[in-house]
Every structure is written in structure tokens, then in C-alpha cells.
C-alpha positions in Angstrom: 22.0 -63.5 -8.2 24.3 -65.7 -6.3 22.7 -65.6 -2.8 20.0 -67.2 -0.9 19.1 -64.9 1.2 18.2 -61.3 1.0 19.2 -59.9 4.8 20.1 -56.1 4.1 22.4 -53.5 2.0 25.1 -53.4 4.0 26.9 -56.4 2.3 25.5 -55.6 -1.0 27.8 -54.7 -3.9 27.6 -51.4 -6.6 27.0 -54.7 -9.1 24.5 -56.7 -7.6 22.4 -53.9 -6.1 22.3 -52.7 -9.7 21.8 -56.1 -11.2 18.5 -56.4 -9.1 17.3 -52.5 -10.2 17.7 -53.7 -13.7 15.6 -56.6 -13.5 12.8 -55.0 -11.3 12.5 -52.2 -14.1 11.6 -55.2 -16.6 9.5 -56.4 -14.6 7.2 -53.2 -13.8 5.6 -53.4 -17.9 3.8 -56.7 -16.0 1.3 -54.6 -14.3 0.5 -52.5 -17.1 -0.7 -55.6 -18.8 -4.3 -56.4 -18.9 -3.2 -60.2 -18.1 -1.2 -59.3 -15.1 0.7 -62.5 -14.6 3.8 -64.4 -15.5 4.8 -68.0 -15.1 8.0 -67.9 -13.9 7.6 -69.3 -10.3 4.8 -71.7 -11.1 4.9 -74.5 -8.6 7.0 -72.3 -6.2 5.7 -71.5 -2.8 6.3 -68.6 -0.8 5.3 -67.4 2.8 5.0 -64.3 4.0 5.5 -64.1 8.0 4.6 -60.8 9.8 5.0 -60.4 13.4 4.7 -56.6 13.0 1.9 -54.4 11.0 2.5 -53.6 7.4 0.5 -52.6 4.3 2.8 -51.5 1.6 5.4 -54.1 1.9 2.9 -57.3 2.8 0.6 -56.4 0.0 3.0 -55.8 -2.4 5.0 -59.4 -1.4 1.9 -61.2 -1.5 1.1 -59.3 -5.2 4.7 -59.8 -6.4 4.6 -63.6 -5.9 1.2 -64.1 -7.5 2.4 -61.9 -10.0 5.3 -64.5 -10.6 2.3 -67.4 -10.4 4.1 -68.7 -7.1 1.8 -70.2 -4.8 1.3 -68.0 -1.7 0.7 -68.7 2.5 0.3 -65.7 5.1 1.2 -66.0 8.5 0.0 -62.9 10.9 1.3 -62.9 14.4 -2.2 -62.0 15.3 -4.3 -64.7 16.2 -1.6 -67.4 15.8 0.2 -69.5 17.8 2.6 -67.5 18.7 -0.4 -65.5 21.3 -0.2 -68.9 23.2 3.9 -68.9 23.6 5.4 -70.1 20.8 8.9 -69.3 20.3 9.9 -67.4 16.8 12.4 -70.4 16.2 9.5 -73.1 16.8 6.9 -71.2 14.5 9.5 -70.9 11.6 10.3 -74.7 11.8 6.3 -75.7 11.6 6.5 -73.2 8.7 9.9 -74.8 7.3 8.5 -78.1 7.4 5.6 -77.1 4.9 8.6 -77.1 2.7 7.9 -72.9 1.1 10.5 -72.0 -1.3 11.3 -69.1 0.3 9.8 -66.9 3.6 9.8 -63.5 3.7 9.7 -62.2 7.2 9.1 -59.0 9.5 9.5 -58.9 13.4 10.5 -56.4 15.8 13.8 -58.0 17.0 17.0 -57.3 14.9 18.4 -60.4 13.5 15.4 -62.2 13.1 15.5 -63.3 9.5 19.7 -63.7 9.8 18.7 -66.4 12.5 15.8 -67.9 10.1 18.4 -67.9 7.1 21.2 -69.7 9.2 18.9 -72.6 9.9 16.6 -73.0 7.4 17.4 -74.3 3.3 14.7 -72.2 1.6 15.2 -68.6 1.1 14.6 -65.7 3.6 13.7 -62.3 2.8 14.0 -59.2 5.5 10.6 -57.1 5.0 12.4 -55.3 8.5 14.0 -56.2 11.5 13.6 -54.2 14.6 15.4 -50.8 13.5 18.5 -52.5 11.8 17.3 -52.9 7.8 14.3 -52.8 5.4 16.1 -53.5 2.1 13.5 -53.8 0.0 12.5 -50.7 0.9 15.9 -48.9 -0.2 16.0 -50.8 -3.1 13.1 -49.3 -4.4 14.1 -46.1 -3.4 17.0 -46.5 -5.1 14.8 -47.3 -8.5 12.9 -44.6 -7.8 15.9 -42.0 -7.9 17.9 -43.7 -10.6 14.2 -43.6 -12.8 14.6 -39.5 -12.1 18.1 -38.9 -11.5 20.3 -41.7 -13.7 23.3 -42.3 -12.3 23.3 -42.0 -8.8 27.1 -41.3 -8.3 28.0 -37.5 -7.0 24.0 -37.1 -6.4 23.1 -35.9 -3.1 20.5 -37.4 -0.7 19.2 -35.6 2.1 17.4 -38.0 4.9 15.3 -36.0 7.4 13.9 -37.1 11.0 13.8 -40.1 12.6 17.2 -41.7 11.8 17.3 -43.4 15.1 14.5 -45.8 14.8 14.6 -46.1 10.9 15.0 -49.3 9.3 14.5 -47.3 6.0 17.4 -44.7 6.8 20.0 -48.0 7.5 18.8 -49.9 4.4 18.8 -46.5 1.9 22.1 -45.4 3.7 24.0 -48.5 2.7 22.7 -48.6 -0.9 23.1 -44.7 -1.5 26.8 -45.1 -0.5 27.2 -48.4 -2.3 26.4 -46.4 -5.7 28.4 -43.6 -5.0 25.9 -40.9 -3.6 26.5 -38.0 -1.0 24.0 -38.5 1.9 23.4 -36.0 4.7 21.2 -36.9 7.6 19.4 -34.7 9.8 17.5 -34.9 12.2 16.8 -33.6 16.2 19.9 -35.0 18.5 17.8 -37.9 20.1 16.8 -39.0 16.6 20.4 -39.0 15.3 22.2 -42.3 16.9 26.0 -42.2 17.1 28.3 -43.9 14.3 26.3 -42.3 11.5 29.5 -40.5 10.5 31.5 -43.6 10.3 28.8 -45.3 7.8 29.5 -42.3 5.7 27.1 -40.2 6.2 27.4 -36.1 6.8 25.3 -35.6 10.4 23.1 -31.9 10.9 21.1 -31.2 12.8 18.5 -28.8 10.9 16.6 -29.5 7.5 17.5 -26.1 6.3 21.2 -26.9 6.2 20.4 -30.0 4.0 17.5 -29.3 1.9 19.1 -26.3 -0.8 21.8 -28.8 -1.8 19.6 -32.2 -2.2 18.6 -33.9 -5.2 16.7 -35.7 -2.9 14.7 -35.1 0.3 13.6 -38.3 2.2 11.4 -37.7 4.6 11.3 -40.5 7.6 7.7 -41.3 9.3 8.3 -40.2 13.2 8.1 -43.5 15.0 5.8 -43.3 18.0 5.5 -46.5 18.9 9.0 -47.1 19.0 10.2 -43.7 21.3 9.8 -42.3 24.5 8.3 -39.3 25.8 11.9 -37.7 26.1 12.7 -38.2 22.5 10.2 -35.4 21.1 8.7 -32.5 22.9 5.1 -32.4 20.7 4.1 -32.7 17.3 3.8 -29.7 16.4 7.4 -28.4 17.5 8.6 -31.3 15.3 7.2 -29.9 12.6 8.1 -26.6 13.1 11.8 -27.4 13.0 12.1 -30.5 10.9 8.9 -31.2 8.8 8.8 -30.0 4.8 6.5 -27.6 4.1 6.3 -25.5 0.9 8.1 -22.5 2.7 11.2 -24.9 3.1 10.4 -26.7 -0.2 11.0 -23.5 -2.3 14.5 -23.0 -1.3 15.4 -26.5 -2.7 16.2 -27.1 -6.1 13.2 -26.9 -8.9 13.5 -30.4 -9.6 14.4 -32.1 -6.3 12.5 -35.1 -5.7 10.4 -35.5 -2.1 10.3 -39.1 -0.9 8.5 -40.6 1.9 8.5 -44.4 3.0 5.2 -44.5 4.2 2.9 -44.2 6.2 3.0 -40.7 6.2 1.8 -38.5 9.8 0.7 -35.6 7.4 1.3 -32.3 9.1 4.1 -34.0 11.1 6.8 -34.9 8.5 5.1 -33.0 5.6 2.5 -30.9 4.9 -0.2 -32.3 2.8 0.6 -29.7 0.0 4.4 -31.0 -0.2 3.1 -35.0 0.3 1.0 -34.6 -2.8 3.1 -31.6 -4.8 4.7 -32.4 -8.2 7.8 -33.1 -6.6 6.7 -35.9 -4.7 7.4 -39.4 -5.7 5.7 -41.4 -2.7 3.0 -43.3 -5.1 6.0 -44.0 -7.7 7.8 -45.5 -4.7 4.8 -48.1 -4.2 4.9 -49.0 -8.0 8.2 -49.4 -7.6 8.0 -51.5 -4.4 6.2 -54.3 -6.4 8.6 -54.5 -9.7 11.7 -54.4 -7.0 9.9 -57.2 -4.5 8.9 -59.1 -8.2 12.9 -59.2 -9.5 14.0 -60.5 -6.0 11.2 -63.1 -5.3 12.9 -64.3 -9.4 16.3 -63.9 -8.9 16.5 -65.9 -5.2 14.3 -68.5 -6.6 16.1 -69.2 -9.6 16.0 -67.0 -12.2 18.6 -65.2 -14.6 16.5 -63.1 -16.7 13.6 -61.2 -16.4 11.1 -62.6 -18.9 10.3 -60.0 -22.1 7.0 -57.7 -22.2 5.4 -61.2 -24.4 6.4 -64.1 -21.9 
């Protein structure tokens, strides 16, 4: 992998979003190991630098590169310097000159880890930046529905709810269309931004116009935190028009896959019947999360082959 930064899909190519798929499904036989480690990035550090909450994606960096025998360090906004004043720019140079082989980094302000990779030598990984990407998150989405689906080209992905604040919806969109997929978005009118159309997506507004069609149904978490009171009514009308439920879920295809990032407002989004049905994927995504955060953690670092089932 010629780069030295991850940043986001959007300047990904078909290629080199499929070269890093390939490599992560080699690498997801490491965990089924009873010896659950490889030597690859011995002697390699790596830091992982959250200024915003996470489970999935900071346990499954930290797992990855231990997996990879890389040494680790975490930094947690909480209860750091930065609750005294320190400036993003002034924390990542104290964490530069520890001299980490890479820095994987999540904070609330869009552009963060471009700004980190522009002035820094070691590599930088986006774990999500404000609501522009999260493209370790689409990449394993994009495992995850190539592992069911194959070939992703002509397939059609449906993305359902809060498109506006979603990091995940950006980072998926890009890849989907990079590898040839149909994706329709929909979502209430304050949850839809504009330009959607132009990144080649088809906008709706209801999730009975897009789920009889989909392959796919990706469910997006409804981002409190992030809204206003203007942006949604109540919970409970939410669901009513846009969450999956098994009424809705029977008029999709038998074998369309539900997805979910994570975490999921159960009731909200989905109903706990459709979160844990057959057709859901959501724990396969989390595998998945580690083999695809494994292959990039290589392939930045230095590598050109994932290492055989016996290394």
C-alpha cells in the first residue's frame, strides 16, 4: 500500500480499497488461533489518541496492533492534559516526539487527523473526524458485504437514518460507489444534508421506498449528542417511520443482510428482534473490524503480504 496515511474513502481507488479487504480476510484465521499473535510489527509502536468515546473501534485498534506484536500507548482525552488547555496540535507533538510508528486518532473536529498527517512523519489513521469519515468503519462494512454478497458491483445498499451526522454513511458511501454499488439513502429531511445526490447517491425520504429492493439495509445509530431538538420530534415517531422492524423486514428480500455500526438505540433504529434476526450481521461486522484494522496497521507500517495461517 503506497500511502502513509489512512484519512478516508473518498480518495481511495476500486484497487486499493480491494487490495486492503484481501489482506484483512487473511488476517481474520489469526484470532481463530489458540496462539493469537503474529510478529509482524515487533518493535513497532503505535498510539491510539481518542478525544471522543469509542468501544468498538479503540478496542479493536488496540487488539489489532498487539495482535501484530506492535507495542501499544493510549491517550484518552479524559484526564489528560488537554482538560488544562492544551491545544490538539501541542498534545500530538509531545506524542510525535515519543517517536510511535503510527497514531491513530478520533476527535470531534473534521480534519483533525489530515492536519496530524501534514505535519507529522509517522503514520496517522482516522478512527472519525467530526461527521466527515470513519473509514475503517466502511471498510469493514465493505468485508462484511463482499463475505455475503461477492462482487459488490450492481448490488444495492440501502442506508437508513441519520445521514446528516454520520461519519459511517460518508466513509461506506465513498467505498460502496468506488466498487460499483447502487446506494440509496433515506432518511427524515433534517437528517438528509444537501449534495448527497452529487456523491452519487439516490435520496428518499421513507425506508419503505428503499428496503424491497436492498441487498443491504444499513441502519445508522440516531446521533443525539450531535442534534438539536428541531431535528427529531421523539423517539418513538422516529421509529415509527424510519426504524426496521420485522413488519418492514418481511417485505425485503429473504436474504438481505441488516447492518448496524454500532451502538445500537434498540427500539429506535431497530427492534431487538430485527438487531439479533438471522439476517443481521452486526457481530460479523466487529470480527471484521479487527482483521480490516489488523491489514491496515500492516500495510501502512510496511508490509506487502499478509503472513500465512503458520507464520
Amino acid at each position: 500500500m503506497r500511502r502513509k496515511d489512512l484519512l478516508g474513502l473518498q480518495d481511495l481507488s476500486k484497487e486499493e480499497i480491494n487490495r486492503i479487504l484481501d489482506v484483512a480476510a487473511r488476517f481474520r484465521s489469526v484470532s481463530e488461533r489458540r496462539i493469537k499473535k503474529v510478529p509482524p510489527l515487533r518493535g513497532r509502536t503505535v498510539v491510539t489518541a481518542f478525544f471522543e468515546d469509542s468501544t468498538r473501534t479503540r478496542l479493536s485498534f488496540e487488539l489489532a496492533a498487539k495482535r501484530l506484536s506492535a507495542d501499544t500507548l493510549n491517550f484518552s482525552a479524559k484526564g489528560s492534559s488537554t482538560a488544562k488547555g492544551e491545544t490538539l496540535m501541542d498534545t500530538a507533538r509531545n506524542i510525535d516526539a515519543m517517536r510511535p510508528d503510527a497514531i491513530i486518532i478520533r476527535h470531534a473536529a473534521a480534519g483533525a487527523p489530515h492536519m496530524l498527517a501534514r505535519a507529522f512523519p509517522c503514520a496517522v489513521i482516522n478512527a472519525g473526524d467530526g461527521i466527515n469519515e470513519h473509514p475503517t468503519q466502511g471498510l469493514l462494512d465493505l468485508l462484511t458485504m463482499r463475505d455475503h454478497l461477492g462482487d459488490l458491483q450492481g448490488r444495492t445498499v440501502a442506508i437508513v437514518g441519520d445521514v446528516y451526522h454520520s461519519r459511517v454513511a460518508r466513509s461506506n458511501l465513498f467505498g460502496l460507489r468506488a466498487l460499483g454499488a447502487r446506494v440509496r439513502v433515506a432518511g427524515p429531511g433534517t437528517m438528509c444534508p444537501p449534495g448527497l445526490s452529487e456523491l452519487g447517491a439516490e435520496v428518499c425520504h421513507g425506508i419503505d421506498e428503499v428496503v424491497e429492493e436492498a441487498d443491504v439495509i444499513m441502519m445508522l445509530r440516531i446521533q443525539r449528542e450531535r442534534m438539536g431538538p428541531a431535528m427529531m420530534s421523539s423517539s418513538r415517531e422516529y421509529s415509527r417511520f424510519y426504524g426496521l422492524d420485522l413488519e418492514r423486514l418481511k417485505r425485503a428480500r429473504p436474504e438481505v443482510l441488516v447492518m448496524h455500526p454500532g451502538p445500537i438505540n434498540r427500539g429506535v433504529e431497530m427492534s431487538p428482534d430485527v438487531a439479533d434476526s438471522t439476517r443481521s450481521v452486526i457481530l460479523e461486522q466487529v470480527t471484521n473490524g479487527l482483521a480490516v484494522r489488523m491489514a491496515l496497521l500492516y500495510l501502512l507500517l510496511g508490509g506487502e503480504e499478509a503472513p500465512d495461517a503458520a507464520s
